[in-house]
VOVO-650793 format. One record per residue (C-alpha): z, y, x. Coordinates in Angstrom, 2 decimals. Layout:
Z/Y/X
...
This chain:
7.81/9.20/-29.44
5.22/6.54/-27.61
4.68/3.26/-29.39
6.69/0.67/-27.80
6.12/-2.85/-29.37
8.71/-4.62/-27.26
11.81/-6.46/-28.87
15.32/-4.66/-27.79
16.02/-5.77/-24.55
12.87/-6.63/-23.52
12.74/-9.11/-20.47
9.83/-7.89/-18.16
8.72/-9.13/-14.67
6.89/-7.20/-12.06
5.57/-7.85/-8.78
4.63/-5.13/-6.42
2.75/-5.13/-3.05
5.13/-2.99/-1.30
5.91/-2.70/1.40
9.24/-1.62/0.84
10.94/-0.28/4.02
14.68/-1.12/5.11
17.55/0.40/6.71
17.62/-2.44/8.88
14.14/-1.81/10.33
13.00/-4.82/7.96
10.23/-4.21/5.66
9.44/-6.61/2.29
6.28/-7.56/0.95
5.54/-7.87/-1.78
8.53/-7.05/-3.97
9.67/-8.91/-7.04
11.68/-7.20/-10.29
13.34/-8.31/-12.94
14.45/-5.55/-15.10
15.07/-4.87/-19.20
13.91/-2.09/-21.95
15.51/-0.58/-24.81
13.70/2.09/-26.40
10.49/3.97/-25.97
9.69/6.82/-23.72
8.44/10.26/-25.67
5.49/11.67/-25.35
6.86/13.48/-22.70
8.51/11.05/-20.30
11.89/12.86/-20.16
13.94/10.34/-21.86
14.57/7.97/-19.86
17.77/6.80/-18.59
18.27/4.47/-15.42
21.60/2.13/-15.76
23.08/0.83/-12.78
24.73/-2.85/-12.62
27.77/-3.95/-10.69
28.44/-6.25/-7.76
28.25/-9.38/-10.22
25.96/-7.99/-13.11
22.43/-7.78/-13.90
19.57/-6.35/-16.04
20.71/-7.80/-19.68
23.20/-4.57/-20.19
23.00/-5.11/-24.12
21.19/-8.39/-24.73
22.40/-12.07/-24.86
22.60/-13.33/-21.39
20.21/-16.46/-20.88
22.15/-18.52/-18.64
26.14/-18.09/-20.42
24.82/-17.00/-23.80
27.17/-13.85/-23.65
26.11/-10.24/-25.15
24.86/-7.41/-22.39
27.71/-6.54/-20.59
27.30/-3.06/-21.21
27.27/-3.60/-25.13
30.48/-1.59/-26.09
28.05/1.54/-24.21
24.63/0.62/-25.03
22.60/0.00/-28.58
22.10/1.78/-32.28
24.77/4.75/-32.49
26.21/4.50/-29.16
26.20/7.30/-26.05
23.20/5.61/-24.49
20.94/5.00/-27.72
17.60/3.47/-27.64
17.13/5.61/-30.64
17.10/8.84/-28.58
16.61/7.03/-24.98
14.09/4.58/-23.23
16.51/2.35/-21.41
15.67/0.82/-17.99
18.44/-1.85/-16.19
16.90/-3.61/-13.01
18.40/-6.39/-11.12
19.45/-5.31/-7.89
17.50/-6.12/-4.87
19.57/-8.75/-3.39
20.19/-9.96/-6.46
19.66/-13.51/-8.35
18.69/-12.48/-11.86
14.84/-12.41/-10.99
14.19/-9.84/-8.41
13.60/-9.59/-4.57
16.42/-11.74/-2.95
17.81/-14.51/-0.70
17.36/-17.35/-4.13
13.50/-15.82/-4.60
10.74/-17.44/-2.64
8.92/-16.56/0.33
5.52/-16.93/1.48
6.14/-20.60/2.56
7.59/-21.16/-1.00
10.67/-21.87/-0.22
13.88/-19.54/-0.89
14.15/-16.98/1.52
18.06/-18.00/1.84
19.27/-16.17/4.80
15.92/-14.98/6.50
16.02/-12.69/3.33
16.84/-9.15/5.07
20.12/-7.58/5.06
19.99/-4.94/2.72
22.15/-1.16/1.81
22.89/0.19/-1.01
19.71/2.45/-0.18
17.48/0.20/-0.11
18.25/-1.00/-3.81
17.45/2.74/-4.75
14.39/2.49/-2.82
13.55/-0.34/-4.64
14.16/0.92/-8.22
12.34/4.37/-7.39
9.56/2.09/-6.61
9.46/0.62/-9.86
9.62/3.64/-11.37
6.53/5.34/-9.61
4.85/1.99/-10.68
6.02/2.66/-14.11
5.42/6.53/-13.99
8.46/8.05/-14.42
9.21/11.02/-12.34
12.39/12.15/-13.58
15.10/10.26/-14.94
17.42/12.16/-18.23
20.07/10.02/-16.64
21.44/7.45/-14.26
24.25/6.15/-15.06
26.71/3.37/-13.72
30.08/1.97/-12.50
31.49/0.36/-9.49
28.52/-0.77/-7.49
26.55/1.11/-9.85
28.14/4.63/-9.73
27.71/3.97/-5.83
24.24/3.45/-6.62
24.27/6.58/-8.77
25.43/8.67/-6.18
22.87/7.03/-3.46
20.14/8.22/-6.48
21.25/11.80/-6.44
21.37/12.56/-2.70
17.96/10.43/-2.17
16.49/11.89/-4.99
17.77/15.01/-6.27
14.78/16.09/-7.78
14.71/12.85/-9.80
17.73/12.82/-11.41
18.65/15.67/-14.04
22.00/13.94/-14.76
24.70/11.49/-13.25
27.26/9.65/-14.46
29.42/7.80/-11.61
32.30/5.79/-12.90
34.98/3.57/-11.27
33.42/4.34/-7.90
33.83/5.50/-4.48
31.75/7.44/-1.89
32.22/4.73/0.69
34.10/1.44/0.86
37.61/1.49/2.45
38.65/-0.94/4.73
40.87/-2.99/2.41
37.52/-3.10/0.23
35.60/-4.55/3.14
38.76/-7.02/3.68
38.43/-8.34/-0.05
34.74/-9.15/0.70
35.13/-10.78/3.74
37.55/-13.29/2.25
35.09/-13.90/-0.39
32.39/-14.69/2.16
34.47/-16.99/4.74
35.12/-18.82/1.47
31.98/-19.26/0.74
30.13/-19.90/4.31
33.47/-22.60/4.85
32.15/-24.68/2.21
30.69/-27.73/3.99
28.06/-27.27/1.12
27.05/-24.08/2.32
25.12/-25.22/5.49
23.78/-21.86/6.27
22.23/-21.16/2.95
19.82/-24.17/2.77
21.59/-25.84/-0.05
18.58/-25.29/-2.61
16.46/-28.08/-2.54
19.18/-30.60/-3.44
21.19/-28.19/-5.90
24.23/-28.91/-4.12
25.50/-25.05/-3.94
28.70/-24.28/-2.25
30.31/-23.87/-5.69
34.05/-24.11/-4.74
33.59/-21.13/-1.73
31.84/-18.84/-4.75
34.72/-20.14/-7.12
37.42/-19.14/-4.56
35.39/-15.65/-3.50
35.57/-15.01/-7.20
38.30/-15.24/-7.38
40.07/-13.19/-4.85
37.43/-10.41/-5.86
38.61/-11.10/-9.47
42.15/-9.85/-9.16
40.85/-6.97/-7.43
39.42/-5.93/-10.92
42.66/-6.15/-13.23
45.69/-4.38/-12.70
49.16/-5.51/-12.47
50.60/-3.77/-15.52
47.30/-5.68/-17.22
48.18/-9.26/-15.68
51.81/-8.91/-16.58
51.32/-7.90/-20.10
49.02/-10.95/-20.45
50.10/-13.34/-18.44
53.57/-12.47/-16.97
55.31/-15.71/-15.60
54.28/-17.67/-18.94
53.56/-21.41/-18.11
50.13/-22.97/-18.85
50.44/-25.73/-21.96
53.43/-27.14/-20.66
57.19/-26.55/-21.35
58.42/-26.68/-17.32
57.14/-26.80/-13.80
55.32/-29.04/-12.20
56.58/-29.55/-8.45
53.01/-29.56/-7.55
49.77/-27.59/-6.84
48.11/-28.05/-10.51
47.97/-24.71/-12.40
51.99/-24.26/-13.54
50.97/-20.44/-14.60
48.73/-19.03/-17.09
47.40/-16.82/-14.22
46.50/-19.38/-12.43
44.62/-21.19/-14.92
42.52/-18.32/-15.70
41.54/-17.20/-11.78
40.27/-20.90/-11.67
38.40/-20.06/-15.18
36.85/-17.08/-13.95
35.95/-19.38/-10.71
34.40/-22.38/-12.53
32.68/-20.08/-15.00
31.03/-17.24/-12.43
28.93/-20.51/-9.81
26.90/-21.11/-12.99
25.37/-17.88/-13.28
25.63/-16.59/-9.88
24.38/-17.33/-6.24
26.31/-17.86/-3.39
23.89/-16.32/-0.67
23.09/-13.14/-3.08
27.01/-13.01/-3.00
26.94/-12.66/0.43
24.06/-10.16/0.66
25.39/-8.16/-1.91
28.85/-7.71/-1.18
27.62/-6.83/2.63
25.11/-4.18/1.30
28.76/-2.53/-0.05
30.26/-2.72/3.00
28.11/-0.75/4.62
27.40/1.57/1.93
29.49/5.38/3.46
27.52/8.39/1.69
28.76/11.10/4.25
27.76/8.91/7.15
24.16/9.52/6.15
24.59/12.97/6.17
26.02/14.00/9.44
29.84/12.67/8.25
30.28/15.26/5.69
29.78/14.48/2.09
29.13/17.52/0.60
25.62/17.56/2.81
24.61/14.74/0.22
24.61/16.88/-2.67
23.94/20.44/-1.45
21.80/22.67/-3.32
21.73/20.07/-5.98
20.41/20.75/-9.44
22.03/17.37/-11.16
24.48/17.51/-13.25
26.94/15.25/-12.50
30.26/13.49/-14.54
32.91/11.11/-12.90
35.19/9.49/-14.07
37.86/7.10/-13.51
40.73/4.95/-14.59
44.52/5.18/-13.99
44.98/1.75/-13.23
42.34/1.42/-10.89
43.30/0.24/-7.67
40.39/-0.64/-6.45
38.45/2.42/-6.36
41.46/4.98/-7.48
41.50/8.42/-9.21
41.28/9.81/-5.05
38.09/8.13/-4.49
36.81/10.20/-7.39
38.60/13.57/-6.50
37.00/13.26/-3.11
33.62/12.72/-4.89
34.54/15.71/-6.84
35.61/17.64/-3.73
32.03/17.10/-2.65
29.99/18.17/-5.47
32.08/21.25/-5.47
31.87/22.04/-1.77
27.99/21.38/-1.88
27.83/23.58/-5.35
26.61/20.73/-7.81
27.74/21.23/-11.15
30.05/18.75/-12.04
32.87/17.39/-15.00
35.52/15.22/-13.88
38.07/13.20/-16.31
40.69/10.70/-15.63
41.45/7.91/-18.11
44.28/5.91/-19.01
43.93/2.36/-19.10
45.93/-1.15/-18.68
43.09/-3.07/-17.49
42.42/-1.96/-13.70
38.88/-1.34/-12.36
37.60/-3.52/-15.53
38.20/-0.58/-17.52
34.75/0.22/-17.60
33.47/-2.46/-18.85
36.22/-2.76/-21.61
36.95/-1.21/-24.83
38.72/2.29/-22.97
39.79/4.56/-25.26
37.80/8.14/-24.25
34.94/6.58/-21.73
32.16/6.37/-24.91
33.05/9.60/-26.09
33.31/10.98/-22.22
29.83/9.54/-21.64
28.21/10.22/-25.30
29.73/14.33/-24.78
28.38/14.60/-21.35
24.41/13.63/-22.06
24.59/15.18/-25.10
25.59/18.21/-23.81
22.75/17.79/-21.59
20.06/17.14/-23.59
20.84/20.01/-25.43
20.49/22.27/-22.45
């Protein structure tokens, strides 16, 4: 293998000049990255493997996070023994553009120094890819052993094998769809009235004084939360149990336990996440419709492909369920991909893949095995 000095998850930044064409017509210039390693590249530069973050997520998949102290949230899939192994694989995670972990986005500065706020472009799910294939020209990987991702990130996965086909020897899209529905898009919008009716919001100039619009990103957190968990998962922990207190209230504090955790998951997301990249983010979803790109049919975006692909969902999803992946499937067939599909039982909703899910390690750890072994 090539020497690779770097500590496990090694925090790098990167600047390139770009430009860096968008589907809006935008362009940016130059284009900041924030990304981690694990691993080295061998001496042949087929190792690498390209992980995709979700919605809320960012580059420190199996490292402490610096602002909540937490480990990678990918740790359970990533590290010594595991299916992706920086032992066998070098490891590449890069906050989305859009993002507010460190690379391009509405929080990042412009020209003038200030943040961009909202003159930062609206962006696709495209354009993300674009920007990660940039970074890895810069970086001089051609072809990628794997991407790999779920939710946002198997969207982004998918983008990644129609845009690059040639790039991309192996995919794994998990918890995902091929476009978002319109109850999707619904959820989001919620989450960004929330956040753009906070008088703090003032059209995204709330930087200078660090008075974010904290209780909008609580709320939008947590109406997006409950579209991760599932309800056989909220009643087996929660149920109708009372928080710390023997009988109701009569009033609006948090009676249930349910309650007292959404406003948890509220209070504890505005310290590590910003409201503007919420809104750029979540819009970049919306639009995101694979087939719409390719003349409305799907199977155009992977026809004639050589990647390998795996998908794989959860039982309890309800936010992108087990038909969002058979149509997926239904593509890859129709457009003559070679592809493995499994469904997995689970009580904890579209979380699952970021949870201890019995069968997903050994799903993924099977799958690029198998392929590296081809």
């Amino acid at each position: 293998m090539a020497e690779d000095n770097s500590p496990f998850g090694a925090a790098r930044a990167l600047t390139l000049a770009g430009p860096l064409a968008l589907d809006g017509g935008a362009s940016l210039a130059p284009v900041d990255f924030a990304y981690e390693t694990y691993g080295a590249l061998n001496e042949s530069r087929s190792n690498a493997i390209l992980i995709c973050h979700a919605l809320t997520g960012d580059q420190h998949v199996a490292s402490q996070h610096p602002v909540t102290g937490k480990p990678g949230w990918w740790a359970r899939m990533v590290g010594e023994g595991k299916p992706i192994d920086p032992a066998r694989h070098f490891i590449i995670c890069i906050n989305v553009l859009g993002s507010c972990m460190g690379s391009a986005g509405p929080a990042s500065l412009a020209e003038d120094g200030r943040p961009h706020a909202m003159r930062f472009p609206v962006i696709t799910l495209r354009d993300m890819v674009r920007a990660q294939a940039m970074l890895l020209d810069h970086l001089g990987i051609e072809t990628l052993q794997a991407v790999i991702g779920g939710s946002m990130g198997g969207m982004q996965v998918l983008q990644w094998a129609a845009c690059y086909p040639q790039r991309v020897r192996s995919a794994v899209a998990i918890a995902t769809a091929a476009r978002h529905s319109a109850q999707n898009i619904a959820f989001h919008e919620v989450g960004r009235q929330a956040i753009m009716a906070d008088p703090n919001w003032r059209g995204g100039d709330y930087y200078a004084d660090g008075e974010p619009p904290t209780k909008g990103l609580s709320v939008a957190r947590m109406a997006a939360h409950i579209t991760y968990l599932s309800e056989e998962g909220l009643t087996e922990k929660f149920g109708r149990r009372l928080q710390a207190r023997d009988s109701k209230s009569f009033g609006f504090d948090a009676d249930f336990q349910i309650e007292s955790y959404l406003r948890h998951q509220g209070i504890s997301f505005v310290d590590r996440f910003d409201a503007n990249s919420y809104l750029y983010i979540t819009r970049a979803m919306d639009y995101f419709d694979l087939a719409e790109e390719h003349g409305g049919l799907l199977a155009n975006a992977f026809a004639g492909s050589s990647t390998r692909f795996c998908v794989i969902s959860f039982d309890s999803d309800w936010l992108y369920p087990t038909s969002e992946a058979k149509t997926i499937v239904r593509a890859l067939n129709a457009g003559g991909a070679e592809v493995s599909f499994v469904e997995l039982p689970s009580p904890f909703g579209h979380d699952a893949f970021l949870l201890d899910t019995p069968g997903l390690n050994t799903a993924v750890d099977g799958f690029l095995k198998a392929g590296e072994g081809a």
